[in-house]
C-alpha positions as CSV (number, residue, x, y, z in Angstrom):
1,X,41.2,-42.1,70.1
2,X,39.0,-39.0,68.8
3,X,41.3,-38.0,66.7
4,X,42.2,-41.2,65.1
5,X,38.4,-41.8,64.6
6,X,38.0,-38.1,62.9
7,X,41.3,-39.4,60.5
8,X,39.6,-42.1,59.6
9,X,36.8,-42.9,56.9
10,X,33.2,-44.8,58.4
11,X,34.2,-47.2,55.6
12,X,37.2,-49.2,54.3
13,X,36.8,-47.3,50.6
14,X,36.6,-50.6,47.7
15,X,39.3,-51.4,45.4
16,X,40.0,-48.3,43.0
17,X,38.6,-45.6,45.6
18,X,40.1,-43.2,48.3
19,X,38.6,-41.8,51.0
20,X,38.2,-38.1,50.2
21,X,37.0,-35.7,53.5
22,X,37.4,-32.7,51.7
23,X,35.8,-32.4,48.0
24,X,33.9,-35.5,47.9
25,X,31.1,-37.3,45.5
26,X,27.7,-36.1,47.2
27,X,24.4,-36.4,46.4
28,X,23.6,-32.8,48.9
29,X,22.4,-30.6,45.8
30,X,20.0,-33.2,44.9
31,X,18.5,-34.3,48.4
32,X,18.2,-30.5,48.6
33,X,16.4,-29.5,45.7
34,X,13.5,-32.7,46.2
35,X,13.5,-31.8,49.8
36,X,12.7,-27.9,49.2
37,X,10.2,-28.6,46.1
38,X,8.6,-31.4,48.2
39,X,8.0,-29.6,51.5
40,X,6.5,-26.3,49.2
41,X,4.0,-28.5,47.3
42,X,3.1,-30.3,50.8
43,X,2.3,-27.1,52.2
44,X,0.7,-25.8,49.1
45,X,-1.8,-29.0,48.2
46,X,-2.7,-29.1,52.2
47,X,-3.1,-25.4,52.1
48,X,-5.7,-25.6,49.7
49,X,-7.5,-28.3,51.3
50,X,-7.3,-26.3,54.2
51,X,-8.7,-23.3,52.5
52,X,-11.0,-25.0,51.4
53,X,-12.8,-26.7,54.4
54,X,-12.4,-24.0,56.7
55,X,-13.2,-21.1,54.2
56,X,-15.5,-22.2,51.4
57,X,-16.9,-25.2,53.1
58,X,-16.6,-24.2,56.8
59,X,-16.3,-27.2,58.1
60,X,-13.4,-29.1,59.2
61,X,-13.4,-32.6,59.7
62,X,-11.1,-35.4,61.8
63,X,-9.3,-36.3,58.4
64,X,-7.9,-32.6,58.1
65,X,-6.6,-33.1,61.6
66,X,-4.8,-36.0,60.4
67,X,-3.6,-34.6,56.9
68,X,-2.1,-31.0,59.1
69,X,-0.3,-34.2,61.4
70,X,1.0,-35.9,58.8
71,X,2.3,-32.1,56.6
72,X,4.1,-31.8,60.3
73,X,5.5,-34.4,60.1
74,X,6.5,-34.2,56.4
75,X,8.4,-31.0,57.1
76,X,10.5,-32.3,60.3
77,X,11.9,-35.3,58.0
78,X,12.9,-33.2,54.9
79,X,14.6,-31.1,57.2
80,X,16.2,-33.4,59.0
81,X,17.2,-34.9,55.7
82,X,18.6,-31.8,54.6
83,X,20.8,-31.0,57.7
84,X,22.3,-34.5,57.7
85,X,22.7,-34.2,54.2
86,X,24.2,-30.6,54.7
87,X,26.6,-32.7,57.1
88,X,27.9,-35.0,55.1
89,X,25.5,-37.7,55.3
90,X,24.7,-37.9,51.5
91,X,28.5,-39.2,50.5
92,X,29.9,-42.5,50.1
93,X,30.6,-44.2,53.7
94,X,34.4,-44.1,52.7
95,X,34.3,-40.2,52.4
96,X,32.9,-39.8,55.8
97,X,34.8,-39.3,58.8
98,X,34.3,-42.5,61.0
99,X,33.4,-39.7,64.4
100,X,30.4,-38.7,62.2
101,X,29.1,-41.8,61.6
102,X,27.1,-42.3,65.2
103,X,25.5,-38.4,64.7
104,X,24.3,-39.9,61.4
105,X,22.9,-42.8,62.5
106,X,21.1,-41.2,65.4
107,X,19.3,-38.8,62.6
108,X,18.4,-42.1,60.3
109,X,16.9,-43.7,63.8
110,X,14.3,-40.5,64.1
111,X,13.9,-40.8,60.8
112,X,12.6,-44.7,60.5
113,X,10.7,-43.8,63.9
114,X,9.2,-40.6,62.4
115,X,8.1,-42.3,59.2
116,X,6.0,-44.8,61.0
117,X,3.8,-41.8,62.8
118,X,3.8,-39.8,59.5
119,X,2.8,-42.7,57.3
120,X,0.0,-43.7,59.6
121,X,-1.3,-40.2,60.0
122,X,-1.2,-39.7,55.7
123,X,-2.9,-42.9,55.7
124,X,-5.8,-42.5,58.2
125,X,-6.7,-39.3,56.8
126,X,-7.3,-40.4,53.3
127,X,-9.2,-43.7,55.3
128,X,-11.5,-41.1,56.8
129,X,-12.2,-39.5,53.9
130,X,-13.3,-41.9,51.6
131,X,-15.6,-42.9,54.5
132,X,-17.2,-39.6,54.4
133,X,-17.6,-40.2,50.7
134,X,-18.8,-43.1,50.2
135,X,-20.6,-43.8,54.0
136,X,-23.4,-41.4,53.9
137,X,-24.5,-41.3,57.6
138,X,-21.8,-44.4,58.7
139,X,-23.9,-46.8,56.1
140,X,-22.9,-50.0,57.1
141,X,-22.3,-50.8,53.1
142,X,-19.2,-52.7,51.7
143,X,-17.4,-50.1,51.2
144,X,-17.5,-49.3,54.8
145,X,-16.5,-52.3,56.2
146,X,-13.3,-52.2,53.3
147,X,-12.5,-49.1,54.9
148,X,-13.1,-50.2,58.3
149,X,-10.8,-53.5,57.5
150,X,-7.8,-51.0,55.6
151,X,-7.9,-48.5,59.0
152,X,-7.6,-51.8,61.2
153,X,-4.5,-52.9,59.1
154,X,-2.9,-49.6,59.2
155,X,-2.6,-49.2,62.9
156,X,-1.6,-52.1,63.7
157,X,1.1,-52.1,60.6
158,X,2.7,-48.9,61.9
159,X,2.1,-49.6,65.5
160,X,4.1,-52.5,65.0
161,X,6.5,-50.6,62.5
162,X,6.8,-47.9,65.5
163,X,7.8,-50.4,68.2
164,X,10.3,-52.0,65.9
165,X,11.9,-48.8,65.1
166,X,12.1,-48.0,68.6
167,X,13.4,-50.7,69.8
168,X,15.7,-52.3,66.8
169,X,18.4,-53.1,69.1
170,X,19.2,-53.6,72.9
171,X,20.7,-51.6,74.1
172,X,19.0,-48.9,72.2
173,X,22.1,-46.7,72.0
174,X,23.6,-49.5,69.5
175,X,20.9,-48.3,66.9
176,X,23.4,-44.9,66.2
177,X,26.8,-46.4,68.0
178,X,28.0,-50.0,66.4
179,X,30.6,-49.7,69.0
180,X,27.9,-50.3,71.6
181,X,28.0,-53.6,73.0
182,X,24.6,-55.5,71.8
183,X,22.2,-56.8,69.3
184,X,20.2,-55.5,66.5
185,X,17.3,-56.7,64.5
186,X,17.8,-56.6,60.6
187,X,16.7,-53.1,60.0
188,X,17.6,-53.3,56.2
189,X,14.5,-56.2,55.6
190,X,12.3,-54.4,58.3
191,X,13.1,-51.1,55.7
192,X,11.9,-53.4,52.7
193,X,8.8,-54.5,54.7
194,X,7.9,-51.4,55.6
195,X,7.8,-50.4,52.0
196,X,6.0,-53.8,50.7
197,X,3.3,-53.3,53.3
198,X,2.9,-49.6,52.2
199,X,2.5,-50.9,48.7
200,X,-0.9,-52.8,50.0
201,X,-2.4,-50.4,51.7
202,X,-1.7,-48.0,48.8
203,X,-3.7,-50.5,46.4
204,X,-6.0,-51.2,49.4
205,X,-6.9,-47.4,49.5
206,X,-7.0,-47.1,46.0
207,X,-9.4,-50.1,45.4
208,X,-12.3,-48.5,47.8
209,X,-13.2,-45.1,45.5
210,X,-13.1,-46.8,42.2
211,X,-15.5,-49.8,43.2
212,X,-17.6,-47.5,44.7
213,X,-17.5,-45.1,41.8
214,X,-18.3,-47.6,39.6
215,X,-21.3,-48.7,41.3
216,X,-22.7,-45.4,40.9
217,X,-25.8,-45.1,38.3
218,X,-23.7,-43.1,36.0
219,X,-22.6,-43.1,32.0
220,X,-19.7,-44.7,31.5
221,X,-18.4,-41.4,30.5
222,X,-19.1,-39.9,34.1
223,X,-17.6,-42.6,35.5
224,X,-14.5,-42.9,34.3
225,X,-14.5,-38.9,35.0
226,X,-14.7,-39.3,38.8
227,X,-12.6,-41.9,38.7
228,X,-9.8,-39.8,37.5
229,X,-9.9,-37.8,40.2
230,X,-9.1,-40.5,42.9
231,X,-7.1,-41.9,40.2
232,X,-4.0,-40.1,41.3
233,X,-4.0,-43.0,43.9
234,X,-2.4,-45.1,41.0
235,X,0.7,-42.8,40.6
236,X,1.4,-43.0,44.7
237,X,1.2,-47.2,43.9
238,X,3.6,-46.8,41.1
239,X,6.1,-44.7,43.3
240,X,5.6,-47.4,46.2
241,X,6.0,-50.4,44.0
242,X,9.4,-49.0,42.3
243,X,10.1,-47.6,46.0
244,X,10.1,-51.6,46.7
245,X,12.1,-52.4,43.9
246,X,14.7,-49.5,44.8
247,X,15.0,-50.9,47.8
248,X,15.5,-54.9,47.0
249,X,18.0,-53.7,44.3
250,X,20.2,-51.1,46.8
251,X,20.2,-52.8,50.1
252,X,22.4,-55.3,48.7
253,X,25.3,-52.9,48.7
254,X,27.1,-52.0,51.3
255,X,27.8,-48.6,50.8
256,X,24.8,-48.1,54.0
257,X,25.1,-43.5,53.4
258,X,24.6,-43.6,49.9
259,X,22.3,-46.1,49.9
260,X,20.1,-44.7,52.5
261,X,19.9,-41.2,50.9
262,X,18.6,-43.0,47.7
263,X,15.8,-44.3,49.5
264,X,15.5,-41.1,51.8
265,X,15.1,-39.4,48.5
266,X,12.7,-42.1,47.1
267,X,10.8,-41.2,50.3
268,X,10.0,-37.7,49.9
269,X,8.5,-38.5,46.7
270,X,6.1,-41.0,48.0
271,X,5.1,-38.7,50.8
272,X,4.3,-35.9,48.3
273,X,2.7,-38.3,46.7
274,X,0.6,-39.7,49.5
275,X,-0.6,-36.3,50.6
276,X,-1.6,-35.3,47.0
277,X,-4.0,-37.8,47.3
278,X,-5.5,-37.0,50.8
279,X,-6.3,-33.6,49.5
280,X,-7.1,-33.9,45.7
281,X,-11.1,-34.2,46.6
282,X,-10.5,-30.4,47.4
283,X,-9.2,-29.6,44.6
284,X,-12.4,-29.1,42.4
285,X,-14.3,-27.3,44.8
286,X,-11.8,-25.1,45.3
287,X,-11.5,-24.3,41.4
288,X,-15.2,-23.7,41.3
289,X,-14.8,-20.9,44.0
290,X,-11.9,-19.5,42.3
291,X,-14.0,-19.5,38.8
292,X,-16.8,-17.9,40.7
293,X,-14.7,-15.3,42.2
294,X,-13.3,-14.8,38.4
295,X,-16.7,-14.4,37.0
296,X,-17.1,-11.9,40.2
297,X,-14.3,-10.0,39.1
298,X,-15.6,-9.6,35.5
299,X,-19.4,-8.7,36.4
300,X,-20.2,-4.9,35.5
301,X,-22.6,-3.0,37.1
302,X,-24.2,-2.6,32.9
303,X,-25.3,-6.3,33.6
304,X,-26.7,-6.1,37.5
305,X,-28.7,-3.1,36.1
306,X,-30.3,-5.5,33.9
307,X,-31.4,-7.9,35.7
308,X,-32.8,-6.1,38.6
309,X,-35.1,-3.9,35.5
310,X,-36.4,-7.4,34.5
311,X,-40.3,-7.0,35.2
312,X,-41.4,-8.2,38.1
313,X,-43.9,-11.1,36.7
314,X,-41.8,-12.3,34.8
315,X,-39.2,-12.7,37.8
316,X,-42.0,-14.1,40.0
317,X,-43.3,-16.6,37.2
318,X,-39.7,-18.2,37.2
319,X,-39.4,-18.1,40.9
320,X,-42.8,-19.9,41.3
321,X,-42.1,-22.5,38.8
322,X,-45.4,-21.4,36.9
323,X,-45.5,-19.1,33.4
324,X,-42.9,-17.2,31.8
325,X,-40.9,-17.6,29.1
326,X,-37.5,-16.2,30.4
327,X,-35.7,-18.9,33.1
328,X,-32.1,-18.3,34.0
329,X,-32.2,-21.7,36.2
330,X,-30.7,-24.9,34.3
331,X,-32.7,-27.9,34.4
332,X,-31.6,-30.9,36.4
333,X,-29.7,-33.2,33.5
334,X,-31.7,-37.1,33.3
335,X,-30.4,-39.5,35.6
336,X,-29.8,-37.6,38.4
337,X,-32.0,-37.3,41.6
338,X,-33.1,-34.2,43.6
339,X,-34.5,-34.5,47.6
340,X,-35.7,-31.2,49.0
341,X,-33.2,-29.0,46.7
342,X,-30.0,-31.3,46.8
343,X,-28.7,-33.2,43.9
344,X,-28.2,-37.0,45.4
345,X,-26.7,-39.6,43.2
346,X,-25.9,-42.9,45.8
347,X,-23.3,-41.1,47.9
348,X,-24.6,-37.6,49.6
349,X,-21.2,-36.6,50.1
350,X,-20.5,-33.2,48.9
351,X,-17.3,-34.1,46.9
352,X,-19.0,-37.4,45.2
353,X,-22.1,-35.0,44.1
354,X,-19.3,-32.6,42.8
355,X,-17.4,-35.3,41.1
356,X,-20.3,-36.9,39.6
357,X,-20.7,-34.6,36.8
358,X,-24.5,-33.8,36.7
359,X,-26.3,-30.5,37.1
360,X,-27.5,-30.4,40.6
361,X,-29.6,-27.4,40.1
362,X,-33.3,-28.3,41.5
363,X,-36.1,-27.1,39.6
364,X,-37.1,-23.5,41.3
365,X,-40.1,-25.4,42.7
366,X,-38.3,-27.5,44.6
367,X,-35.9,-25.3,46.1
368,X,-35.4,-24.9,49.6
369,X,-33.0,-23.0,51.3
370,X,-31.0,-25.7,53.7
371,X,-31.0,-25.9,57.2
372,X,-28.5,-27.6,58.4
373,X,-24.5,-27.7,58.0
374,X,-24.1,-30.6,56.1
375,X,-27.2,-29.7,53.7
376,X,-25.1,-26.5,53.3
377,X,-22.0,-28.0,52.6
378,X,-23.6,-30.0,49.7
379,X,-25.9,-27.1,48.1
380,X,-22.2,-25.5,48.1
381,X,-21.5,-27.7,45.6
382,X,-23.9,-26.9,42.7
């Protein structure tokens, strides 16, 4: 019986095809190269959010928790994918051998489980996040209780996404072996729900920064500015919503191997995606540090000398905020607010004061050194 199941394709092969074990049509070099480039830029976007927090900011939250669960996770299904694919997974199901079919299957069952986990975790990171942002202090305002709502709908989503993964058939052995006596929930519409719901959580998500951004007492100009930087949110909705499409379109055909590997592929992209915007509000503070350890680099010791000859009333009458004609301190631009030496506009977070664009520089009168981490963590930012 095992060797007439290793003679024979997973597949009857359609009219005009035969079944070809040894040289066939595969899609490996492909699910390859997007798994490899997705997995490096994973590790390199959450490596500089990482940075970051724990170097520049010093201070890392429950969302980076979250974001370093869902990067694990990340990793483990790319290389799953690539092992199957190594295998033989990514051919036609008439060019597989029918004793390879259960292994398959098994791998595509951790897969659909693993998404659920990885999904939720991506998800609940950028959830805590914007609640940070735009929640000074856990304000009970409406974009709290928007976030509140979108972290609600995501567990249960994937909770419930999780159990039906788990359990998709009873037995559960008949999820990888159709020769198992049983029955099976229809995984191929449970697939496209999972990406529909995605979809609205993704505009969900994406909704909560730019209706709080553009309740901000800003220009237009500034605006639209900070805006772009949570604005990468819209590519990850235009990856879900043709993810959705993909997935309407294929599932129809019942060529299950080849199918699956489209959407596997399909997948990775939305997970870089997804992760690109859990750590994008990193991305400009980090820039700064690197620009300040540029202008670091460049500094002579001609300069420094300089400075430190500059007489000392002059340095004390810029320093007191009284006299003097020299002052190397910009002024605060109009608009913006300053409490005891920390530029506030709405939102106290330190990556909306970053975004927003003005000069947070207090007048030297007003400048206090800060006391506490979070006071740190913004004054970081100027």
């Amino acid at each position: 019986m095992v060797s007439d199941l290793s003679a024979m394709p997973a597949m009857s092969p359609p009219p005009g095809h035969i079944s070809n074990f040894d040289n066939p049509e595969t899609m490996h070099n492909l699910v390859f190269s997007v798994a490899v480039s997705n997995m490096a830029f994973v590790i390199l976007v959450v490596g500089i959010r990482i940075y970051t927090k724990a170097i520049i900011v010093k201070d890392i939250r429950l969302e980076d928790y979250f974001v370093i669960l869902a990067t694990m996770g990340i990793i483990m299904w790319d290389s799953a994918f690539i092992h199957a694919s190594f295998r033989g997974f990514s051919r036609h199901m008439w060019d597989i051998r029918a004793i390879d079919a259960p292994y398959f299957s098994l791998i595509s069952y951790g897969a659909e489980i693993s998404h659920a986990i990885t999904n939720w975790a991506a998800k609940c990171s950028i959830l805590f996040q914007l609640e940070r942002l735009f929640c000074p202090d856990h304000s009970r305002n409406s974009s709290f209780w928007t976030i509140v709502a979108l972290f609600f709908v995501n567990t249960a989503y994937h909770a419930a996404a999780f159990i039906a993964y788990m359990f998709q058939c009873t037995p559960r052995e008949k999820a990888w072996n159709v020769l198992t006596p049983g029955k099976c929930i229809d995984v191929i519409a449970l697939t496209v729900t999972s990406g529909s719901a995605c979809l609205l959580l993704d505009l969900g998500i994406l909704i909560v920064p730019i209706a709080a951004v553009w309740s901000l007492p800003l220009p237009l100009k500034k605006k639209l500015g900070v805006m772009a930087i949570f604005g990468v949110a819209i590519f990850t909705c235009a990856i879900a919503a043709l993810g959705v499409v993909l997935r309407f379109i294929i599932f129809h055909e019942p060529d299950l191997t080849w199918i699956l590997t489209k959407v596997g592929i399909w997948t990775m992209v939305e997970y870089g995606g997804t992760i690109l915007v859990c750590c994008m509000p990193s991305f400009p503070r980090f820039y700064r540090h690197l620009k300040g350890l540029s202008r670091e680099a460049s500094s002579t010791p001609k300069l420094c000398k300089t400075s430190a000859a500059r007489p000392m009333s002059e340095s004390s009458s810029v320093e007191s905020g009284t006299g003097g004609s020299y002052t190397s301190t910009p002024q605060p631009s109009p608009g913006s607010h300053h409490v005891y030496g920390i530029g506030v506009a709405v939102s106290t977070s330190e990556e909306t004061l970053a975004y927003s664009g003005y000069n947070m520089v207090p007048p030297p009168q007003a400048r206090v050194k800060p006391h506490t981490v979070a006071e740190e963590e913004r004054a970081s930012f100027v």
